[in-house]
VOLOTOR-263972 format. One record per residue (C-alpha): residue number from 0; residue in three letters; x, z, y. Coordinates in nm, 2 decimals, m for minus. Layout:
<nodes>
> pos_code_px_pz_py
> NUM_ALA_X_Z_Y;
...
</nodes>
This chain:
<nodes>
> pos_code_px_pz_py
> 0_UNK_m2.70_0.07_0.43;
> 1_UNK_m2.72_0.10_0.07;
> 2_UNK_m2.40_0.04_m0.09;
> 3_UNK_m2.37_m0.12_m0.46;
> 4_UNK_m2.17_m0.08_m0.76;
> 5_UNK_m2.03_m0.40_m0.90;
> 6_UNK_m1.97_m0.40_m1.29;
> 7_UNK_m2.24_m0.14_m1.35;
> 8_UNK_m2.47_m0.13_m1.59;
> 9_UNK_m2.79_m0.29_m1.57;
> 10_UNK_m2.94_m0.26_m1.97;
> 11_UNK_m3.07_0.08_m1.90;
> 12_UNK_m3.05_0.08_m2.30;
> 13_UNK_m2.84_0.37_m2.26;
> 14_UNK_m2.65_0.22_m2.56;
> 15_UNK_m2.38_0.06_m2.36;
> 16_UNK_m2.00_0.05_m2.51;
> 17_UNK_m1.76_0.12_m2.24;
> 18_UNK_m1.40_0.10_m2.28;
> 19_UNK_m1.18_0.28_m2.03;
> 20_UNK_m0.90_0.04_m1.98;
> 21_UNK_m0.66_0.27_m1.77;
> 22_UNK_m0.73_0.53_m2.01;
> 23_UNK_m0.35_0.56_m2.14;
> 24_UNK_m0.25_0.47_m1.80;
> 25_UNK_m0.31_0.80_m1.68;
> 26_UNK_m0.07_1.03_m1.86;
> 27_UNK_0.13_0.81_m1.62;
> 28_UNK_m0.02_1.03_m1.32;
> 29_UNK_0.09_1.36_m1.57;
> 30_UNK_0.46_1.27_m1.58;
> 31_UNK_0.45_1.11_m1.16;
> 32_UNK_0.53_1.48_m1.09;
> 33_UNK_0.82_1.54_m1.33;
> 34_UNK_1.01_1.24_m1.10;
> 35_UNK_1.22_1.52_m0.91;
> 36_UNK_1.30_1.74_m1.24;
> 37_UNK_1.40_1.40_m1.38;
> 38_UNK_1.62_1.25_m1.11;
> 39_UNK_1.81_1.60_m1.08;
> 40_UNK_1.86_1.60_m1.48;
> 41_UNK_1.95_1.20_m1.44;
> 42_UNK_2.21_1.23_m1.18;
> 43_UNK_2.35_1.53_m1.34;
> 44_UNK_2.41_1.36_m1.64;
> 45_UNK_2.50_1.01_m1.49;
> 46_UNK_2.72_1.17_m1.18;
> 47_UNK_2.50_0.90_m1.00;
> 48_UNK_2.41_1.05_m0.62;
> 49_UNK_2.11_0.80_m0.60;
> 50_UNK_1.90_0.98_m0.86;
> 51_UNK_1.80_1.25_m0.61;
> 52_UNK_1.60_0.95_m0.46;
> 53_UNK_1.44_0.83_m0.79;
> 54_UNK_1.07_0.98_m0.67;
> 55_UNK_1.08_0.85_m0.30;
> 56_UNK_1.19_0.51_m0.45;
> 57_UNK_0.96_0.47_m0.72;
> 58_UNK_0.64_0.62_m0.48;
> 59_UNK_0.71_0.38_m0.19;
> 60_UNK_0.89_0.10_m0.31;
> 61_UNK_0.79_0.04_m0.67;
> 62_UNK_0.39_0.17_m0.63;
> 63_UNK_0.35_m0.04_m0.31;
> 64_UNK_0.49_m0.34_m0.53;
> 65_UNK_0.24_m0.28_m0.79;
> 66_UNK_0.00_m0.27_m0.60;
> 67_UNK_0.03_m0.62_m0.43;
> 68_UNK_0.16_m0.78_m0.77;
> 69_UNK_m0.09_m0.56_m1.04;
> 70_UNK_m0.39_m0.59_m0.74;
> 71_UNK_m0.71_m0.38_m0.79;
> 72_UNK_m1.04_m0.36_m0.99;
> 73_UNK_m1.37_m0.30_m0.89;
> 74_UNK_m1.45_m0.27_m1.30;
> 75_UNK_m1.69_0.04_m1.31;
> 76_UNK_m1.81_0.25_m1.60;
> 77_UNK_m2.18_0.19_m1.63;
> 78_UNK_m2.40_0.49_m1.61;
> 79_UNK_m2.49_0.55_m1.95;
> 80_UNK_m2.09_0.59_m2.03;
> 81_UNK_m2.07_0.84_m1.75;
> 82_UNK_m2.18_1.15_m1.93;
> 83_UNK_m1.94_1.06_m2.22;
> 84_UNK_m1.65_1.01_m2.01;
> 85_UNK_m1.70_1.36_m1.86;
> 86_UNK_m1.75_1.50_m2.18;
> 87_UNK_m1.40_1.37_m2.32;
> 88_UNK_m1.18_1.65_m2.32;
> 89_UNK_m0.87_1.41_m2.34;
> 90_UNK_m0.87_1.35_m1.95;
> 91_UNK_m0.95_1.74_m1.85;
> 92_UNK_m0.67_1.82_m2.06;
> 93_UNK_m0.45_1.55_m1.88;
> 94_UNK_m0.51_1.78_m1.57;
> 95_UNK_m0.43_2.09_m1.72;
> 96_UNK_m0.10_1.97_m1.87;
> 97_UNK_m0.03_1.84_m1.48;
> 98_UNK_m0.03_2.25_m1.35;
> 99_UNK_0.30_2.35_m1.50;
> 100_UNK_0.51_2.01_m1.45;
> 101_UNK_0.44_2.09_m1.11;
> 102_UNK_0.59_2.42_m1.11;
> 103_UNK_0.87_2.23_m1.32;
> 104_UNK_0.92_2.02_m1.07;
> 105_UNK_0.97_2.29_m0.78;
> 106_UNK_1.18_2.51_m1.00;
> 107_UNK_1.46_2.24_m1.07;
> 108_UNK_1.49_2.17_m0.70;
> 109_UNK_1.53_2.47_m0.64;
> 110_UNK_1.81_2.57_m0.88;
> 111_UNK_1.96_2.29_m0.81;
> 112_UNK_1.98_2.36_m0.40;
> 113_UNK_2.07_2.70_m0.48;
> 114_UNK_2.35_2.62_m0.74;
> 115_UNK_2.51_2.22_m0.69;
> 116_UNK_2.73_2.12_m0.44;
> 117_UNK_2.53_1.84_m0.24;
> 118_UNK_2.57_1.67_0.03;
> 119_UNK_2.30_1.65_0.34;
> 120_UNK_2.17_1.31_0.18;
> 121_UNK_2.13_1.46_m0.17;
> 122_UNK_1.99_1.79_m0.02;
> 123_UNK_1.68_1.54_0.17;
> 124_UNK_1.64_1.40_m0.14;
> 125_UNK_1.56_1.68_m0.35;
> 126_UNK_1.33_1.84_m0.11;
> 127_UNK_1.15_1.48_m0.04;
> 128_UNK_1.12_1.39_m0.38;
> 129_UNK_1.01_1.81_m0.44;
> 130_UNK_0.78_1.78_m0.10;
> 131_UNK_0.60_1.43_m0.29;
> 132_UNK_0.55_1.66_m0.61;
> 133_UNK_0.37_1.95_m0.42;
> 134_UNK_0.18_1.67_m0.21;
> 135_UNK_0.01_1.57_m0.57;
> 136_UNK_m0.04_1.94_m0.66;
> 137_UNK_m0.27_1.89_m0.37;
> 138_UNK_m0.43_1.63_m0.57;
> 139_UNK_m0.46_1.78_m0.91;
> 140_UNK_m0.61_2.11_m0.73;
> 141_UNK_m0.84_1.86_m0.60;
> 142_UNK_m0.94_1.70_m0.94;
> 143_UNK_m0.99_2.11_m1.11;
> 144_UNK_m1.13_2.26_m0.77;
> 145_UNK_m1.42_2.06_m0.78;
> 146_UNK_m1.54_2.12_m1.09;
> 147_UNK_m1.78_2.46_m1.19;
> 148_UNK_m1.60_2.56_m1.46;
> 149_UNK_m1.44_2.88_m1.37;
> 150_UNK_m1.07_2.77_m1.59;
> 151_UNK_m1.05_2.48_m1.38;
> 152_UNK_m1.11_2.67_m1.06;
> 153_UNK_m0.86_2.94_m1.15;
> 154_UNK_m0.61_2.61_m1.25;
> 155_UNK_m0.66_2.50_m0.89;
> 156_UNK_m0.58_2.82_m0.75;
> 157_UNK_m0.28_2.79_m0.97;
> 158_UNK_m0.19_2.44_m0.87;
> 159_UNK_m0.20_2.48_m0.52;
> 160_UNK_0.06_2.82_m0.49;
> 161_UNK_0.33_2.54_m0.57;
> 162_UNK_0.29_2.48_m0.23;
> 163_UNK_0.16_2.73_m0.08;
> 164_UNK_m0.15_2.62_0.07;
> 165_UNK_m0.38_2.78_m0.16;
> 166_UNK_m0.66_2.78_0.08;
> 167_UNK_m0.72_2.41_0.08;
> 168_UNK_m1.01_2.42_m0.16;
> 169_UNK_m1.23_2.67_0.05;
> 170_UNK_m1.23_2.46_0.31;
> 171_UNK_m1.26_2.11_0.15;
> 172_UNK_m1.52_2.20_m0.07;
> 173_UNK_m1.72_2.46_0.18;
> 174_UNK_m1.62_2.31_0.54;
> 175_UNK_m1.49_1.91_0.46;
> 176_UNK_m1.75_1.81_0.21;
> 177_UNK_m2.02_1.94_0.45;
> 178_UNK_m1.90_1.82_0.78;
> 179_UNK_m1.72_1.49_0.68;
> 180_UNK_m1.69_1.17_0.92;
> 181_UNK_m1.84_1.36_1.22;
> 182_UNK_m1.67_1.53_1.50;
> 183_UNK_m1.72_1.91_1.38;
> 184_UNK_m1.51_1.84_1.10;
> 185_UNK_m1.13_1.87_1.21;
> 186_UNK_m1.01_1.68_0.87;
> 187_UNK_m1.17_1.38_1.00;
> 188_UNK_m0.97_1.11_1.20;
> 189_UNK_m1.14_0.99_1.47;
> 190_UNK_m1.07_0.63_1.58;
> 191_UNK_m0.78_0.60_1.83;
> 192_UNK_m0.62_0.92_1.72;
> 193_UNK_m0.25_0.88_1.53;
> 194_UNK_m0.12_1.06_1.27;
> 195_UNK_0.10_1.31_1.49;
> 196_UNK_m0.21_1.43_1.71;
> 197_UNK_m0.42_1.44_1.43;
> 198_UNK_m0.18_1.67_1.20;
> 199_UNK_m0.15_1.89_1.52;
> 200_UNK_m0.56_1.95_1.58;
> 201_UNK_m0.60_1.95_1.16;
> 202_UNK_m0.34_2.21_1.06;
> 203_UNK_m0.53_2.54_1.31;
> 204_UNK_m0.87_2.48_1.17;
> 205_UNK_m0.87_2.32_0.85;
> 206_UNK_m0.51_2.49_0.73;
> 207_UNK_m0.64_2.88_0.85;
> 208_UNK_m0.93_2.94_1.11;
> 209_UNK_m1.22_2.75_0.91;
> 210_UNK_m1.16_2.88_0.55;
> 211_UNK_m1.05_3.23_0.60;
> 212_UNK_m1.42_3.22_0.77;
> 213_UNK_m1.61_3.07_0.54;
> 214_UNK_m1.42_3.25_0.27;
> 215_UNK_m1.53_3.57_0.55;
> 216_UNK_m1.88_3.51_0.54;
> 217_UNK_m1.90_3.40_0.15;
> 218_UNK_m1.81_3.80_0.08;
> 219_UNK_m2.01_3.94_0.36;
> 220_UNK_m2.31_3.80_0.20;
> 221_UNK_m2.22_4.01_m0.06;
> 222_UNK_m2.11_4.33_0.13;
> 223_UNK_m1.77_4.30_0.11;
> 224_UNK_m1.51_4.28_0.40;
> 225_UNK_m1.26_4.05_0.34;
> 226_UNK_m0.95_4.24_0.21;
> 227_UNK_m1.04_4.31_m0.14;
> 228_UNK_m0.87_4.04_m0.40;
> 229_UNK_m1.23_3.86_m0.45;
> 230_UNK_m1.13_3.64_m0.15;
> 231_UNK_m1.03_3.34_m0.26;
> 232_UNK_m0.80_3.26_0.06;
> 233_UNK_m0.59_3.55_m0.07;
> 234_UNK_m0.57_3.50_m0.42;
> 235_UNK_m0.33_3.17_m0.45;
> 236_UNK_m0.16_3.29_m0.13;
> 237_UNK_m0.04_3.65_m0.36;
> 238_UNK_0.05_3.40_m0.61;
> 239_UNK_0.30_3.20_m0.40;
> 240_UNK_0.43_3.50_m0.27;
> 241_UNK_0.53_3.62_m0.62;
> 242_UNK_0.65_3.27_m0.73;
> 243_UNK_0.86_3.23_m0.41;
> 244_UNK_1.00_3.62_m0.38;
> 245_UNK_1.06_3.53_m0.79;
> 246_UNK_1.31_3.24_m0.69;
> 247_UNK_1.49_3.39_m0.41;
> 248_UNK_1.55_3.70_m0.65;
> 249_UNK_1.69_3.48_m0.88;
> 250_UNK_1.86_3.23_m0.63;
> 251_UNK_1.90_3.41_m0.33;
> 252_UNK_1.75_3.39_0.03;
> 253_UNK_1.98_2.96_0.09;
> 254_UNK_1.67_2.85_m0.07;
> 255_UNK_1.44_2.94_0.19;
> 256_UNK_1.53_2.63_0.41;
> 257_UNK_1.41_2.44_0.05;
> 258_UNK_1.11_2.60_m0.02;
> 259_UNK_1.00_2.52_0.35;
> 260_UNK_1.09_2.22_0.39;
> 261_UNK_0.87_2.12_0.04;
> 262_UNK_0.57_2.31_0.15;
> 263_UNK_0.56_2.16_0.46;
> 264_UNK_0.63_1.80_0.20;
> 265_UNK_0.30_1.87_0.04;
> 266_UNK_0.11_2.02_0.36;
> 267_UNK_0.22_1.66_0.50;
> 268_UNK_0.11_1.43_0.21;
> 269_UNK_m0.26_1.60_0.28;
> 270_UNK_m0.26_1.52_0.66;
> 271_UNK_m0.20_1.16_0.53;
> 272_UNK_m0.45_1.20_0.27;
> 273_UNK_m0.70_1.32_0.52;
> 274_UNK_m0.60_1.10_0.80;
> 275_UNK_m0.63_0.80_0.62;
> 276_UNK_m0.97_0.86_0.40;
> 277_UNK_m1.21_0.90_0.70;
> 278_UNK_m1.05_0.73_1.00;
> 279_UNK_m1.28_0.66_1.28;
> 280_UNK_m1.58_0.66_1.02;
> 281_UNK_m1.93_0.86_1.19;
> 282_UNK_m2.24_0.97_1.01;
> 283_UNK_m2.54_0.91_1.22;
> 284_UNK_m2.70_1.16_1.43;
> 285_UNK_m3.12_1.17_1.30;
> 286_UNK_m3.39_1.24_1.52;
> 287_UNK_m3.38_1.61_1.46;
> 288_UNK_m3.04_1.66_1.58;
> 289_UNK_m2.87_1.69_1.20;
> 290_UNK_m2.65_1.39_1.07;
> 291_UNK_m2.73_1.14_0.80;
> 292_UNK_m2.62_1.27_0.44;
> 293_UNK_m2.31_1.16_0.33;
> 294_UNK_m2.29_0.79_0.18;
> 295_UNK_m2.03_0.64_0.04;
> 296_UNK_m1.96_0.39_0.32;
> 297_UNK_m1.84_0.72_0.52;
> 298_UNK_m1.51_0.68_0.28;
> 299_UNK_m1.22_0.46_0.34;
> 300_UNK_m1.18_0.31_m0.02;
> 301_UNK_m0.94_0.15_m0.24;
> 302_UNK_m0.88_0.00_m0.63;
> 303_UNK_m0.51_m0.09_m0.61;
> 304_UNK_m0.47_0.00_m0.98;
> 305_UNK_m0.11_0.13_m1.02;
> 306_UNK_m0.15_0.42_m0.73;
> 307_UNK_m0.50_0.50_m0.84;
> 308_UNK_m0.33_0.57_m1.16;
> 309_UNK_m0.08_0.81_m1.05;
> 310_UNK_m0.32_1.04_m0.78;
> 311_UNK_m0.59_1.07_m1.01;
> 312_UNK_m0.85_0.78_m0.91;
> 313_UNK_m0.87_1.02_m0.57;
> 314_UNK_m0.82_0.65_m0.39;
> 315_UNK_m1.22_0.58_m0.51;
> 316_UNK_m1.27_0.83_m0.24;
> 317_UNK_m1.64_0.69_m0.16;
> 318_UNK_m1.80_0.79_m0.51;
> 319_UNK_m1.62_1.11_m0.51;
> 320_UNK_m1.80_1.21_m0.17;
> 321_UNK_m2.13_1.09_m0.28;
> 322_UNK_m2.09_1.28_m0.60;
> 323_UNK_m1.81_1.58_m0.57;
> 324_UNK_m1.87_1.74_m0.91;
> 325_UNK_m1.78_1.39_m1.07;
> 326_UNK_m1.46_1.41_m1.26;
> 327_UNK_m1.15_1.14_m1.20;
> 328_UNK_m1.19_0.92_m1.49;
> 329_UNK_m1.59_0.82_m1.39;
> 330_UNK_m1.51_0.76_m1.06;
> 331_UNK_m1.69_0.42_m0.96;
> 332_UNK_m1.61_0.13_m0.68;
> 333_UNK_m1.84_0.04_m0.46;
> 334_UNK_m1.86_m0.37_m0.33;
> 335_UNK_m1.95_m0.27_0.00;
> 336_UNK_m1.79_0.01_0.15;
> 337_UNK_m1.49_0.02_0.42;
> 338_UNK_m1.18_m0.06_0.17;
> 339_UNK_m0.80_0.00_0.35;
> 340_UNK_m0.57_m0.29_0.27;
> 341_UNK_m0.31_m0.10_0.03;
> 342_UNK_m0.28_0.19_m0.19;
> 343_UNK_m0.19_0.52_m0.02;
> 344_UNK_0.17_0.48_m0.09;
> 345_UNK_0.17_0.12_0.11;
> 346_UNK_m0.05_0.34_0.37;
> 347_UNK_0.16_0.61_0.42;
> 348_UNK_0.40_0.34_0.56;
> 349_UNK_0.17_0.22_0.82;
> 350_UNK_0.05_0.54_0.94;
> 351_UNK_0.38_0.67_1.04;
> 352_UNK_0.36_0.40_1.26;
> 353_UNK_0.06_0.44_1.49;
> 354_UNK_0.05_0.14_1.69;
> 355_UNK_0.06_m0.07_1.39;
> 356_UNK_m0.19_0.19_1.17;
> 357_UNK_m0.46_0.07_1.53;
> 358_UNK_m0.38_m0.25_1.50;
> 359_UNK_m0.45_m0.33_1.06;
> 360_UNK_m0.74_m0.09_1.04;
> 361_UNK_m0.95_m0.08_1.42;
> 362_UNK_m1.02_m0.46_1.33;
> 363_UNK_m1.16_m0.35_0.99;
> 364_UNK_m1.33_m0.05_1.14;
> 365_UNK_m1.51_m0.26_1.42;
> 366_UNK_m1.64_m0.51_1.14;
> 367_UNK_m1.78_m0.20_0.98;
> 368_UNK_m2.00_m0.15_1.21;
> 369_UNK_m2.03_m0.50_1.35;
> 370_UNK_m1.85_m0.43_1.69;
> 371_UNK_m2.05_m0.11_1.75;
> 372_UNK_m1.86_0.17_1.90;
> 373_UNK_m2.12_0.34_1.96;
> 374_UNK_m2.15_0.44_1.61;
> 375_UNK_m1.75_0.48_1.57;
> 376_UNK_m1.63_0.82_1.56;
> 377_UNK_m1.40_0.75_1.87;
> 378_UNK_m1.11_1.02_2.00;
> 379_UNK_m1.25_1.13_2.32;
> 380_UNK_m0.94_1.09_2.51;
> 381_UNK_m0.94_0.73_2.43;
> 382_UNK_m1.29_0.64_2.47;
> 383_UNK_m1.32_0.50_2.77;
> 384_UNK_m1.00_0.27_2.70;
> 385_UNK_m1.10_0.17_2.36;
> 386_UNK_m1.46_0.05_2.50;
> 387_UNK_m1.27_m0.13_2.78;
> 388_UNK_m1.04_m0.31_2.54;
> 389_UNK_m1.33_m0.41_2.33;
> 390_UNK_m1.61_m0.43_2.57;
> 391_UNK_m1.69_m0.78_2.46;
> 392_UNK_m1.74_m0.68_2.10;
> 393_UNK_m2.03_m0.46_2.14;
> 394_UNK_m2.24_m0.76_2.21;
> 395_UNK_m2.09_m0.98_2.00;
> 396_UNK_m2.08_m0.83_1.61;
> 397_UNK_m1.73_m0.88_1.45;
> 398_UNK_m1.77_m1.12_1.20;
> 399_UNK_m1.54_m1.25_0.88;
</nodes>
C-alpha cells in the first residue's frame, strides 16, 4: 500500500507559498502546561475550590468539544515549504519555552500540597491536573528528543526529569522506532489487548529492561561499562533526583505522596499514548524472515485540529514514523492511513473503557486490512476467540 498526501504540492517549481494556518495556534500548546500553575493561582485568588480542576476540565471536556465542533484538516504543507518550515526558529523556540513551564507547573503543585489546607477533592485535582502537565513533558521531550541537535537532546533530557521517566527517549528512538507495530515491540498494542494488560506488559520492558540495554550496549561499543555519567538512562534520572530531594528539602517529605502520584500521571498519559497509536496494527513478515519497513499506514492517525494543537501535531503520528527527524510544525496527513475517530483527549475516554475501546476501533481495524486477521497484530490469548467471532470476515473483506 502506498499511502498519499492530500493538499500536497504537485508544481515541483519549488516556488510554492505556504502559509501555516495554526501557526499562532501553537503557543496555545506552550501555555496547555501552565493550566495547573494557573488554576492554583485562580482559585487562590477567587476562593473558588473548582479551579484545582481547570486542566482536567478544559483537556477532556472543552478539547473533546473542539474537536467534534472545530473538526480536522488534512491541509498539508507541500514539500518545497518543508525545509523552510524546519528552518523557522519561531516553532523550535516554542519548544524550548515549553521546558520550564513544565517545571512551573510541578513546582506550584507542589507548594501548594505542601502548604494549603485542601480537601481530598482539591488534593486529586492538583495532582491530576499536575499528572496531565508531566504527561505533555512526555510530548515536548518527544518533539526535542528526536532531533540531532545536541541542545534539543539535552532539553529532552531536561523535559523528561519533571516526571521522572527520563529513559523514555532511549527506548523510543532506539527500541520503538525500530520494532514498531510488531510483536517484539512491547509499546505496541496488539489487537484484543485493553489498556490495563497492556500498561502491565509495557511498563517492565519499555519503562527499564529494554533501554538500560540498549543504552548498555550503546557504551560497550565504546568500551565503557555502564556506570559512568555518559549513559543516557542515568543522566535525567540524577536530574530528577536533585529536582525531587530539592522540593522535599524545601517542603518536606508530605509531598512525596504528590510527586508519585504525578509521575505515575505522566507515566500514564504515555501508556495511553502508546496504547492508542499502534493498536492491533502488524508490519508484514518478508520472505527473509525481517518485517516490512515502517509505512505510515502502521500509525493510528488523526487531524482533529484543536488537540493537535495543544500535543504538538504528535496526533499526525503516521508522517512522524515515516520520517522521525521531522519536526512538529511539517508534520503531514496522509488520505489513507488508519485514522481513530477523536483526538486523544476524546480517546483517552474510550480506552478506559475496554469493551467499548474493541467495539469503535476492531471494526476500523478489520476494514484496514479488509477482514484479514491474519495480518492483524492479534493478543495471543485472544486469538483463537477473536478468529471465532469473526470467522466469517476473513472471507468476506469488510467493506464501507
Amino acid at each position: 500500500m502506498i499511502s498519499s498526501l492530500p493538499n500536497n504540492d504537485s508544481g515541483g517549481s519549488g516556488e510554492t507559498r505556504y502559509r501555516d494556518m495554526k501557526r499562532y495556534a501553537w503557543p496555545i500548546g506552550v501555555l496547555w502546561p501552565m493550566l495547573p500553575a494557573i488554576g492554583i493561582a485562580a482559585a487562590q485568588l477567587t476562593g473558588k475550590a473548582a479551579f484545582y480542576w481547570l486542566a482536567p476540565f478544559l483537556t477532556f471536556v472543552v478539547i473533546p468539544l473542539l474537536d467534534m465542533v472545530i473538526g480536522s484538516s488534512q491541509k498539508n504543507p507541500p514539500e518545497s515549504a518543508i525545509k523552510a518550515l524546519e528552518d523557522d526558529n519561531y516553532y523550535r523556540n516554542l519548544t524550548f519555552v515549553t521546558v520550564p513551564v513544565h517545571y512551573l507547573s510541578m513546582i506550584t503543585g507542589a507548594w501548594a500540597v505542601g502548604t494549603l489546607d485542601l480537601t481530598g477533592l482539591n488534593y486529586a485535582g492538583i495532582c491530576i491536573s499536575v499528572g496531565l502537565a508531566n504527561g505533555l513533558a512526555i510530548v515536548t521531550s518527544h518533539e526535542l528528543g528526536h532531533k540531532k541537535d545536541a541542545l534539543e537532546r539535552w532539553m529532552s533530557k531536561i523535559c523528561l526529569a519533571v516526571t521522572a521517566y527520563g529513559q523514555y527517549m532511549i527506548d523510543h528512538n532506539r527500541g520503538h522506532h525500530r520494532d514498531v507495530a510488531t510483536p517484539e515491540d512491547s509499546s505496541s498494542a496488539r489487537m484484543g489487548e485493553g489498556i490495563y494488560f497492556f500498561a502491565l506488559r509495557e511498563l517492565p520492558y519499555t519503562g527499564f529492561i529494554r533501554p538500560w540495554r540498549l543504552e548498555k550496549e550503546r557504551l560497550a561499543r565504546s568500551g565503557k561499562g555502564p556506570w559512568t555519567l555518559e549513559n543516557e538512562f542515568l543522566q535525567p534520572a540524577l536530574i530528577s533526583l536533585v529536582f525531587y530531594g530539592a522540593l522535599i528539602v524545601w517542603l518536606g517529605s508530605s509531598i512525596i505522596p504528590y510527586l508519585l502520584a504525578t509521575a505515575f500521571g505522566g507515566y500514564w498519559f504515555l501508556v495511553i499514548a502508546d496504547y492508542i497509536e499502534h493498536y492491533g496494527l502488524l508490519r508484514q513478515k518478508l520472505p527473509d524472515g525481517r518485517y516490512e519497513r515502517v509505512r505510515p499506514e502502521h500509525s493510528w492517525n488523526t487531524d482533529h485540529i484543536a488537540s493537535n494543537v495543544i500535543y504538538f501535531h504528535v496526533q499526525r503520528h503516521s508522517d512522524h514514523h515515516a520520517f522521525p527527524t521531522r519536526s512538529y510544525q511539517a508534520l503531514r496527513s496522509y488520505s489513507d492511513v488508519p485514522t481513530m475517530p477523536s483526538g486523544y483527549p476524546g480517546m483517552i475516554w474510550l480506552c478506559h473503557i475496554p469493551p467499548l475501546f474493541r467495539a469503535v476501533m476492531d471494526p476500523l481495524l478489520l476494514k484496514q486490512y479488509d477482514g484479514d486477521l491474519t495480518k492483524i497484530n492479534i493478543d495471543p490469548g485472544k486469538r483463537s476467540k477473536l478468529f471465532r467471532r469473526y470467522a466469517n470476515q476473513l472471507a468476506q473483506p469488510v467493506r464501507d
